[in-house]
C-alpha positions, 0 to 999 in steps of 0.5 A: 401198014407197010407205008407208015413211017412217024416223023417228028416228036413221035419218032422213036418215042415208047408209048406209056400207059396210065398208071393208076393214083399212088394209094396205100393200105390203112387200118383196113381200107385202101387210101388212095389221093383223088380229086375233090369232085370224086367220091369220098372213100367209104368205110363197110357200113357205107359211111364215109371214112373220117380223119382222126385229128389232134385237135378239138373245137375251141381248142387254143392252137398255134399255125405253124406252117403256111401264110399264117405261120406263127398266128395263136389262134382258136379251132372254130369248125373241124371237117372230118371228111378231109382232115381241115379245120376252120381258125378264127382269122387264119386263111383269110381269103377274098371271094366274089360272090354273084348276085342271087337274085333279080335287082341284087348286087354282087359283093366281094367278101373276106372269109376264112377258109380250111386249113389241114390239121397238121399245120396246127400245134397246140398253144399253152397261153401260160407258158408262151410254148406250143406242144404236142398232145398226150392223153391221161387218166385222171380221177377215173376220167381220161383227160388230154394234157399238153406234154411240154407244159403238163398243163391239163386241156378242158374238154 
């Protein structure tokens, strides 16, 4: 050991060690950020844990971040596993596919993908105005409304 000596880039250099991913504590459970292919955080009953979101299927929303921003739209599919949902023409990407099978031609396809639940508001058509969502009781049912407009949402 007496004869080491490092040269170069190395020289002096402090060696760091890996830190873990940034996490925080939730409702119970930590979150902590991890890759797609890792597995899904699980709540105490073995079931993964699910995102609360603002919106609901068939629901009118407006994008208002990203490539589409400005696009009025309809909530199509909610993924609550990571938080997305899927919008009727909004993250339109071209994909290639690969040939299944013997004799089959590959094809280059349009499809929309997911996009997060907060780059979406939701869209009064009467109004012309997006709004934040609010929730109320009505005749004995809870009922959400739109709190700009007033304007009551089916559920």
């Amino acid at each position: 050991m007496a004869g080491l000596t490092l040269t170069g880039s190395f020289a002096g250099a402090k060696l760091r060690t890996p830190t873990a991913a940034p996490s925080r504590v939730s409702g119970g459970f930590q979150v902590v950020a991890k890759k797609k292919w890792e597995k899904q955080e699980l709540n105490k009953n073995g079931n993964p844990v699910r995102v609360s979101m603002h919106v609901k299927t068939n629901d009118k929303v407006v994008v208002v971040s990203g490539a589409d921003k400005g696009k009025v739209t309809e909530v199509v599919e909610l993924f609550t596993k990571s938080g997305e949902i899927l919008c009727k023409d909004v993250n339109v990407k071209t994909k290639h596919v690969k040939p299944k099978g013997e004799g089959e031609t590959g094809q280059i396809i349009q499809r929309e993908f997911p996009i997060h639940h907060s780059n979406v508001m939701h869209w009064s058509e009467a109004q012309k105005t997006r709004s934040r969502i609010g929730h109320k009781v009505e005749n004995g049912k809870k009922v959400r409304f739109l709190k700009k407009t007033g304007e009551v949402l089916a559920n």
